[in-house]
KEGU-313983 format. One record per residue (C-alpha): residue number from 1; residue in three letters; x, y, z. Coordinates in Angstrom, 1 decimal, always signed. Example, Ala and Ser with C-alpha at 12.3 -4.5 7.8 and 13.67 -1.06 7.14 Angstrom:
<nodes>
NODE  resi  resn      c1      c2      c3
NODE     1   ALA   +12.3    -4.5    +7.8
NODE     2   SER   +13.7    -1.1    +7.1
</nodes>
This chain:
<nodes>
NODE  resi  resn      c1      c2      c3
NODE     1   UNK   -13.4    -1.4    -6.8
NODE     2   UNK   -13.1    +2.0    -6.6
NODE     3   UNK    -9.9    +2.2    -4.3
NODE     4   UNK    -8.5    +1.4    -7.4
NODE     5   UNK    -9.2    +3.1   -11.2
NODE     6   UNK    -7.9    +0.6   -13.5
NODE     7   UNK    -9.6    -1.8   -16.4
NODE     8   UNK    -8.8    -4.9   -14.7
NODE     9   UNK   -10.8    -3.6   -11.4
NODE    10   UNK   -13.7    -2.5   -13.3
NODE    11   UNK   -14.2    -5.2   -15.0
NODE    12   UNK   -14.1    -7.8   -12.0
NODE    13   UNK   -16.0    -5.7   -10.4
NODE    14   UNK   -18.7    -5.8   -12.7
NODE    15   UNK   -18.6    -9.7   -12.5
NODE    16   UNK   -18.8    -9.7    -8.6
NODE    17   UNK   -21.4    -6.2    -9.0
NODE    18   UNK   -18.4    -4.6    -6.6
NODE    19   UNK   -16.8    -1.4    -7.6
</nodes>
């Protein structure tokens, strides 16, 4: 998700395909 820049949110968003 991009409201938020950290690891954690990049990487769940790569298993849902949100960022």
């Amino acid at each position: 998700r991009v409201m938020i820049h950290q690891p954690a949110s990049y990487f769940f968003g790569a298993q849902t395909g949100e960022f």
